[in-house]
VOGU-3710 file (C-alpha; in Angstrom, 3 decimals, decimal comma):
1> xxxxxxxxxx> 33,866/-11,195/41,705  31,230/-8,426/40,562  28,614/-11,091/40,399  29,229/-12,587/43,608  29,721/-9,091/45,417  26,322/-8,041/43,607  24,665/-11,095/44,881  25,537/-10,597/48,622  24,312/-7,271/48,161  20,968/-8,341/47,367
11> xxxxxxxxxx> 20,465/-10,821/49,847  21,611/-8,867/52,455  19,104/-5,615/52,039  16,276/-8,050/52,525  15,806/-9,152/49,252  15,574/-6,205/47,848  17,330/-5,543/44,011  19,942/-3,021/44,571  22,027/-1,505/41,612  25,827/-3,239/42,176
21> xxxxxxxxxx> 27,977/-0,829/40,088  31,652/-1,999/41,927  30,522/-5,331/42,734  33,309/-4,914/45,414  31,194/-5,190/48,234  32,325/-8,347/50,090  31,157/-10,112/53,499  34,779/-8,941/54,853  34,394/-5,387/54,448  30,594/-5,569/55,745
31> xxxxxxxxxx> 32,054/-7,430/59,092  34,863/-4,321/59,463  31,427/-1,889/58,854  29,660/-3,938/61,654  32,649/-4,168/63,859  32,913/-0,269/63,923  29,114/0,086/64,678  29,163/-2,024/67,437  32,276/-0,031/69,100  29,892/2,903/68,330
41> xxxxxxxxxx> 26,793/1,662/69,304  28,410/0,979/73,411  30,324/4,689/73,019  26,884/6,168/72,044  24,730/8,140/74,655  22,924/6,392/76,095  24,342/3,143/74,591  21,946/1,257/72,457  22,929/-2,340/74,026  21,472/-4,439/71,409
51> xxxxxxxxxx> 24,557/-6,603/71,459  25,967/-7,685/75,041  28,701/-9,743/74,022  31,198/-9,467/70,749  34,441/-10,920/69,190  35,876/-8,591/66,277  38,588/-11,494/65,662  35,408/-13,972/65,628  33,291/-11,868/63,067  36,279/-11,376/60,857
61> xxxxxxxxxx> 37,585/-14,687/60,776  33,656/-16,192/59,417  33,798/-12,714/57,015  37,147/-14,028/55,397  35,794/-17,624/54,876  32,177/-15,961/53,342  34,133/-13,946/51,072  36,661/-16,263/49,674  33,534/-19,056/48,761  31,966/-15,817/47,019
71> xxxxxxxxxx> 35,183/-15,215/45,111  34,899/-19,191/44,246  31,399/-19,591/43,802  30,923/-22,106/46,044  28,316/-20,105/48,407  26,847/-22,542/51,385  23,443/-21,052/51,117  21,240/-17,760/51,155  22,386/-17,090/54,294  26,607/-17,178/53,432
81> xxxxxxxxxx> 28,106/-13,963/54,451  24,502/-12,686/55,814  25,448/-10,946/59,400  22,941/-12,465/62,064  22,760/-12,404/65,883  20,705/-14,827/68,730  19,652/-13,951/72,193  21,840/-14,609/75,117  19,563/-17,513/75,920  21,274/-19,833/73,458
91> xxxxxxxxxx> 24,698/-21,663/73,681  27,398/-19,393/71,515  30,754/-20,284/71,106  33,038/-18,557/72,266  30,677/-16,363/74,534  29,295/-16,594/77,946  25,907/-17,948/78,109  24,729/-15,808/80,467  20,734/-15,495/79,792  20,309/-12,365/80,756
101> xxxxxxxxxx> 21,983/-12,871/84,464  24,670/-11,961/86,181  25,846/-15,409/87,551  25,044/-18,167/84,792  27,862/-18,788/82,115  31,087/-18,046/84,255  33,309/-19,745/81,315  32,931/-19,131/77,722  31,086/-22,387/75,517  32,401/-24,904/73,747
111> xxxxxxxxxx> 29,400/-26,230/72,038  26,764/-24,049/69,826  23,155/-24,302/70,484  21,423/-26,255/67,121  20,249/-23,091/65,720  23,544/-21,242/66,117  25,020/-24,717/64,421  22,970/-24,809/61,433  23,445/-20,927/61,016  27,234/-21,262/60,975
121> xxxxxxxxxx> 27,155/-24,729/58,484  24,985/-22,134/56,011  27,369/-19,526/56,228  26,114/-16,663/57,855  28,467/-14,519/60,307  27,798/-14,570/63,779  28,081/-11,021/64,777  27,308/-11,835/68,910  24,941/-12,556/71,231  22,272/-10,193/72,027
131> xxxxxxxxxx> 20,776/-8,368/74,842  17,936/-10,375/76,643  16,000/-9,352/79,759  16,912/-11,334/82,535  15,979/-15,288/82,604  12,710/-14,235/79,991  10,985/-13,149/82,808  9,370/-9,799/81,195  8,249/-7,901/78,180  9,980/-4,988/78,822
141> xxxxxxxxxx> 13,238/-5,845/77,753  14,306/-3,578/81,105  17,609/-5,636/82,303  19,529/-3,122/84,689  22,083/-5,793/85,993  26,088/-5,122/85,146  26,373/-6,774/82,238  23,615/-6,068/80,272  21,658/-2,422/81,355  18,402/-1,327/79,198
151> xxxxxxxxxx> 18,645/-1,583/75,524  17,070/0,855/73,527  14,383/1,061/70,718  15,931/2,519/67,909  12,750/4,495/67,429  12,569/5,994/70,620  15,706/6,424/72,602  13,373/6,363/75,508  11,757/3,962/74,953  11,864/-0,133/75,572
161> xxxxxxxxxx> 12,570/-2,407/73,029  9,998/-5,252/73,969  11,197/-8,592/75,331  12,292/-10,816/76,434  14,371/-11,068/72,577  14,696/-7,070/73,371  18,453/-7,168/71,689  17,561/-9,040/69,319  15,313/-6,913/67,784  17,211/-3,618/68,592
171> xxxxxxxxxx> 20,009/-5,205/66,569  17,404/-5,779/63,513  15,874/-2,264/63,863  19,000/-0,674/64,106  20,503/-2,403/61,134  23,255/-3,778/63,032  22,133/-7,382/61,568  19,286/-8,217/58,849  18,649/-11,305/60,976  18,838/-12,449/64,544
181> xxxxxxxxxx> 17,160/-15,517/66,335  15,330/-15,205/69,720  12,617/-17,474/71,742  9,273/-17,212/72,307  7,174/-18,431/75,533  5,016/-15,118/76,112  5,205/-13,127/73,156  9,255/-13,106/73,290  10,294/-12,897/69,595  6,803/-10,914/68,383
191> xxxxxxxxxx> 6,113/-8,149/71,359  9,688/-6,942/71,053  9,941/-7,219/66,724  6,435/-5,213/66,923  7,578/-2,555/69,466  10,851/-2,525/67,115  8,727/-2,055/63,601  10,470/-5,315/62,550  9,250/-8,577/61,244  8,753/-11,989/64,025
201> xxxxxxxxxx> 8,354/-15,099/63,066  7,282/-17,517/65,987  7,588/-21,053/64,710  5,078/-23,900/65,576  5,740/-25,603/68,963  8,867/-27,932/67,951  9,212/-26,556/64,573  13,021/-25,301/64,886  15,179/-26,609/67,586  15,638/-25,453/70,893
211> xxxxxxxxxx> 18,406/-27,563/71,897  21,579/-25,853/73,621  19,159/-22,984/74,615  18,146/-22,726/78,628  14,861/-24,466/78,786  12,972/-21,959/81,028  9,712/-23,669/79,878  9,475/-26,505/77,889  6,132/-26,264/76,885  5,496/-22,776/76,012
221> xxxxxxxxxx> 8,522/-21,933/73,917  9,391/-21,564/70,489  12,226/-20,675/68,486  12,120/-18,034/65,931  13,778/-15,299/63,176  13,174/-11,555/63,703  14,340/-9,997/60,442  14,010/-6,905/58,290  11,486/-8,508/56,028  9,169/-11,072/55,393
231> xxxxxxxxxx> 11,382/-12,484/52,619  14,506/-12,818/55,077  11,882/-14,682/57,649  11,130/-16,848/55,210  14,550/-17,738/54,203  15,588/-17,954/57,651  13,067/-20,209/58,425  13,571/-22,438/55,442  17,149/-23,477/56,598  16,304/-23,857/60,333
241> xxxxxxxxxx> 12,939/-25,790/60,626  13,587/-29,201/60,586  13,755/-32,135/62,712  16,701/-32,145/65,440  17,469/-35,521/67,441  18,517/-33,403/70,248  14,703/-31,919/70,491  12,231/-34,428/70,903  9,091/-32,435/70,735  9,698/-31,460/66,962
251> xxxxxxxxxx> 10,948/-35,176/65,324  7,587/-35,878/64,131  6,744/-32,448/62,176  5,645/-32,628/58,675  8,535/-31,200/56,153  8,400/-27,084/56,336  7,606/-25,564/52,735  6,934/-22,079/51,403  4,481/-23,391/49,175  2,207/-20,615/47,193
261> xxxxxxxxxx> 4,132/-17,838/49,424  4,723/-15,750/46,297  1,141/-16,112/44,845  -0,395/-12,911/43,578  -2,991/-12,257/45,607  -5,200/-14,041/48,656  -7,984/-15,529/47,057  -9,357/-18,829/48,553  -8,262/-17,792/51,893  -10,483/-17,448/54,510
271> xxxxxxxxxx> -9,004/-15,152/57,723  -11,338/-15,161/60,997  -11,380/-12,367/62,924  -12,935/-12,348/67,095  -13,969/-8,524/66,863  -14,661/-8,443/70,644  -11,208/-9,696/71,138  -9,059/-8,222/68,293  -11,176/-5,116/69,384  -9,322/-4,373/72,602
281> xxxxxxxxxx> -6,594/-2,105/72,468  -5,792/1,685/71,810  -7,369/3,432/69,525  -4,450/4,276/67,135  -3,809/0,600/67,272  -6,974/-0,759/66,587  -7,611/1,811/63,784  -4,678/0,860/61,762  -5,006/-2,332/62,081  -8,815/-2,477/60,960
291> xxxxxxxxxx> -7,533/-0,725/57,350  -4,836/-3,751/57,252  -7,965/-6,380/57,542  -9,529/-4,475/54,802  -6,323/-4,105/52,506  -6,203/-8,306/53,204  -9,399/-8,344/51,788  -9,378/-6,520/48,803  -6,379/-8,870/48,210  -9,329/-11,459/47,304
301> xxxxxxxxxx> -9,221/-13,374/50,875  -12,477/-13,822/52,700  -12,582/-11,838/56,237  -14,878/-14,291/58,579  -16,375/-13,812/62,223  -15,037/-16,371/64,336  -15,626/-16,534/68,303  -11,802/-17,636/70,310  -14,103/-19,347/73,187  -12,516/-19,179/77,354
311> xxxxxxxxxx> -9,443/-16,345/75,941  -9,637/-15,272/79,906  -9,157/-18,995/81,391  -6,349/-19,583/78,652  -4,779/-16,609/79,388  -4,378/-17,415/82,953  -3,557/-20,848/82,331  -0,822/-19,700/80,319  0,655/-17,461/83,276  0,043/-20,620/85,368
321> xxxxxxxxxx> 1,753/-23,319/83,004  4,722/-20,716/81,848  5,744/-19,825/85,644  5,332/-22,522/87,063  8,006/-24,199/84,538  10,265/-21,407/85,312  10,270/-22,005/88,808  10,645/-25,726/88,930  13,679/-25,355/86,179  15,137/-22,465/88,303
331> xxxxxxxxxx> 14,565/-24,063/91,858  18,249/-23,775/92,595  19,021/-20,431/91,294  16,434/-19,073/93,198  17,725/-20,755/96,231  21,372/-19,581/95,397  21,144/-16,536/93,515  18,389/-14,923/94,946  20,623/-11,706/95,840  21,710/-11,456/92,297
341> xxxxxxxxxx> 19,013/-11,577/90,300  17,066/-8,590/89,110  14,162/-7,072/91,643  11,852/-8,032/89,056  12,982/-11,453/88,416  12,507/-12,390/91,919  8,904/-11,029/92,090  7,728/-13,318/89,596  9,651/-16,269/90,870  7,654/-15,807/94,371
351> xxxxxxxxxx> 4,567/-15,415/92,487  5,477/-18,438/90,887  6,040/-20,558/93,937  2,298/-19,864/95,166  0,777/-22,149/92,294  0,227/-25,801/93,119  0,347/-29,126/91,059  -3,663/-29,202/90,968  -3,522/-25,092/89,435  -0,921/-26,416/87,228
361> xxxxxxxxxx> -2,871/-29,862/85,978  -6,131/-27,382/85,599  -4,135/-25,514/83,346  -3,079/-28,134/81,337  -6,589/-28,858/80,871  -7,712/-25,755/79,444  -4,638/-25,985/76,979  -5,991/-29,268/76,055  -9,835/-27,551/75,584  -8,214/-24,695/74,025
371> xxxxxxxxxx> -6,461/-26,524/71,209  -9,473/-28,464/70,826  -11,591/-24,952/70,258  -8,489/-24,285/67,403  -9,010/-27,071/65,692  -12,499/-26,928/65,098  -11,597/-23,046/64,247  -8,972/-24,068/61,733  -11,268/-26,600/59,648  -13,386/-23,234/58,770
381> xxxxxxxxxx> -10,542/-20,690/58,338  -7,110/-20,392/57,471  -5,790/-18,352/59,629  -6,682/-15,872/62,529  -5,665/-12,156/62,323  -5,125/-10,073/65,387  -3,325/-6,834/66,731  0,030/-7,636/67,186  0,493/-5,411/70,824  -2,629/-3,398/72,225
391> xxxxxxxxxx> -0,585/-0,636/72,842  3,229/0,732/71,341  6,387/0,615/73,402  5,958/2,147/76,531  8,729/4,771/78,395  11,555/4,227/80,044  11,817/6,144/83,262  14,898/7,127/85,130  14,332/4,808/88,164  13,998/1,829/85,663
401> xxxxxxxxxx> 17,759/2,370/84,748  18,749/1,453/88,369  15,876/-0,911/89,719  14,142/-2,248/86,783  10,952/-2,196/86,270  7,371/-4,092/87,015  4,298/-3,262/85,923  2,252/-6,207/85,930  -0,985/-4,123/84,159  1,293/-3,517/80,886
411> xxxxxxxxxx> 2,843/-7,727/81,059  -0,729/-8,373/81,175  -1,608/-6,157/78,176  1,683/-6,724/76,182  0,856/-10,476/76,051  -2,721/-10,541/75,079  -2,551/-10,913/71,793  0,236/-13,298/72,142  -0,737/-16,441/74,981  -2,868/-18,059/72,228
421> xxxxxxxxxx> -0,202/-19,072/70,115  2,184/-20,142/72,885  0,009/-21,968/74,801  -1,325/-24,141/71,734  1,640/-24,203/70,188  0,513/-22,498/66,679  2,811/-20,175/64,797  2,666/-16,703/64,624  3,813/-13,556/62,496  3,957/-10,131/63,319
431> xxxxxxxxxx> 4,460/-7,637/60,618  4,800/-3,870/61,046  1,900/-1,762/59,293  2,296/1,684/60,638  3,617/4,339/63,127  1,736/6,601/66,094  1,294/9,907/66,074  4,851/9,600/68,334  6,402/7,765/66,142  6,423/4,284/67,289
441> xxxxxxxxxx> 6,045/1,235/65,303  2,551/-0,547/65,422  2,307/-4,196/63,985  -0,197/-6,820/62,958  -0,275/-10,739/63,862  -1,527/-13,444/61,576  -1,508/-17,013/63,416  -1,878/-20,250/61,478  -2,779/-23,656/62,483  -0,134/-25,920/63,569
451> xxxxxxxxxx> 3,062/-26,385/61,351  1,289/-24,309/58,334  3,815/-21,190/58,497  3,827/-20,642/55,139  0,211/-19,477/54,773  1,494/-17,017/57,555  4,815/-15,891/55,491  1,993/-15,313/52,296  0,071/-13,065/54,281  2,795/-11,583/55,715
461> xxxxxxxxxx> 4,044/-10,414/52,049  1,099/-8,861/51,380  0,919/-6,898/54,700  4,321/-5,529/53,663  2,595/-4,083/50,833  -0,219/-2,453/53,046  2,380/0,177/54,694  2,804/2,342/52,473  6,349/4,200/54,145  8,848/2,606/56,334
471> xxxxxxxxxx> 10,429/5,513/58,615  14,474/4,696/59,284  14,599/4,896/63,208  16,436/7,560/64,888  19,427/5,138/65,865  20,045/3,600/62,222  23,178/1,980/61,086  24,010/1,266/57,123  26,362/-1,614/57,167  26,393/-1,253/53,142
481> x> 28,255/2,237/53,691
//
């Protein structure tokens, strides 16, 4: 029992080495830590709202059968006992499948999404569903409807979380969970783990499943891990990227691997760099991130100018192709729902409704240019380091609590650094490198050509090393207490 209590405890702080002396810790008395936070977390002022939806007699139930396979040492995987969370947007039995809305998911589900499958057949405990803004429509996170309202970055009370994965990575940041799974058509999973200070790991287009999980846009969207560290992204990834017969677009991927992920240093890499592009955003930003480029570099890789060719056609193209999915997939609910959906939400569903088939077969065309630019990109370099955000989470303001909010300048901005790897389909990591003068998490994005995540999750290690303090946010929960 003290081994198996010690080895929980290690996989659970993010695979860090933590002295064990009880080795009592078990997966059932984490779950009745967690179950307390989260009666806290809605009782606290304002309420965090990282998790919208929660079962104490669920959590407990997955707790017990974790901790008697500990006790037998007959563990299901790296993940067994591990609390995790995913976005509203998937399938979760026994909870509504709401996605963010008011109206969707009037009775509880009976079937798990894939990812929420394979998560449960490893062992982990489902701790809820998280917070989402409504139908992915934003990066704010700002979701002011009845049964969800704004959920807030630990850092910054104030402050949003990102989205649209915003509970998600509250839930991470807060230490609520060490792991929890969102989607990512705009920046989803990495604008709200950078605003958070936590790590986001946006798979390769098809790379883990998104079957049982709305499909708002099918081309655009990836499934991925937001986690504490690196190392938990990478295990996390390990167990869910594979093929799925229920998800057509990723049967045909090559076998995921963490090959070379732990080697001691970067040399033979080459990382391009578009200055002009990576080059645009605050100052704060861009000055931390030019010392992480440099740290990567005396790490033995090669830094090397590369030019990202038409950035302004692909990045309305994106907006073009991502919309314009969304509104064909929610034709009805737009003609149904209209009243209940979120001031914001409808906004960008008109907007939406102005493109037509030829803007939408003109974008398709760029995307094809565009991953035609990457791969000639990708035969010099290995990967293509950016900014994660050009700016750090922005305010929430009182009116945003009732109305919501839309500020098409900041979508714009939030998502710059992210379109390219949507719209292509390549992976992308975020990693957090720093804080503002405020006190807001700033983060770095490496992207990788297609299916090669594991260059990313090397890089990634090593960017871990480059921040050199990790501030514990202002809302903090230890579930080891």
């Amino acid at each position: 029992e003290t081994n198996s209590g010690c080895e929980f405890m290690m996989i659970l702080t993010g695979s860090q080495l933590l002295s064990c002396r009880s080795g009592k810790l078990t997966p059932s008395q984490v779950a009745k830590n967690i179950i307390a936070m989260l009666e806290d977390c809605d009782k606290s002022t304002p309420p965090l709202r990282a998790i919208v939806q929660w079962d104490q007699e669920q959590i407990m139930t997955m707790a017990e059968a974790s901790t008697a396979r500990y006790r037998n040492k007959c563990t299901l995987s790296y993940l067994d006992g591990i609390p995790v969370c995913l976005k509203e947007e998937f399938k979760v039995v026994p909870y509504h499948h709401r996605v963010g809305t008011v109206y969707l998911g009037t009775e509880p589900e009976t079937e798990d999404a894939t990812v929420a499958k394979k998560l449960r057949e490893a062992g982990a405990i489902i701790i809820g569903v998280s917070n989402m803004h409504e139908l992915g429509t934003g990066t704010t996170g700002c979701n002011p409807n009845r049964f969800h309202k704004i959920p807030r970055n630990p850092y910054k009370s104030n402050h949003f979380t990102g989205g649209s994965s915003s509970g998600s990575a509250a839930a991470v940041a807060a230490g609520l969970c060490p792991v929890a799974i969102g989607t990512d058509g705009g920046g989803s999973v990495r604008i709200p783990a950078s605003f958070c200070g936590v790590v986001g790991l946006k798979g390769t287009f098809g790379r883990i499943s998104c079957h049982g999980s709305l499909p708002l846009s099918y081309s655009t969207v990836s499934v991925g891990p937001i986690c504490t560290s690196v190392a938990d992204a990478a295990i996390v990834y390990s167990i869910l990227a594979e093929p799925d017969p229920f998800y057509p677009y990723g049967l045909k991927q090559p076998k995921a691997t963490l090959s070379d992920m732990c080697a001691p240093d970067l040399k033979g890499l080459k990382l391009g760099v578009d200055w002009t592009f990576f080059k645009a955003c605050d100052a704060e930003v861009l000055s931390i991130c030019e010392k992480a480029v440099e740290h990567l570099r005396s790490l033995g890789a090669t830094v090397v100018q590369v030019a990202l060719p038409e950035m302004e056609e692909l990045r309305v193209a994106h907006a073009v192709c991502i919309l314009s999915e969304m509104r064909d997939f929610l034709k009805s609910d737009f003609n149904k729902h209209f009243q209940e959906m979120n001031l914001e939400t409808r906004a960008s569903l008109a907007l939406a409704s102005q493109f037509t088939a030829l803007d939408y077969i003109t974008a398709n065309r760029q995307r094809t240019r565009s991953m035609r630019f990457l791969q000639e990109i990708f035969a010099t370099v290995n990967c293509i380091l950016t900014p994660a955000i050009a700016c750090t989470a922005p305010r929430i303001y009182e009116s945003d609590l009732s109305t919501g909010s839309s500020d098409m300048s900041f979508t714009v901005r939030s998502m710059r650094f992210m379109q390219l790897g949507n719209f292509t389909g390549i992976p992308g990591l975020v990693v957090p490198i720093g804080y503002s003068t405020d006190g807001l998490p700033i983060g770095f994005q490496v992207m990788g050509k297609w299916w090669d995540e594991a260059v990313l999750l090397r890089i990634g290690l090593k960017l871990e090393q480059f921040r050199y303090q990790t501030k514990k946010p202002s809302i903090h929960y230890d579930i080891l207490a």
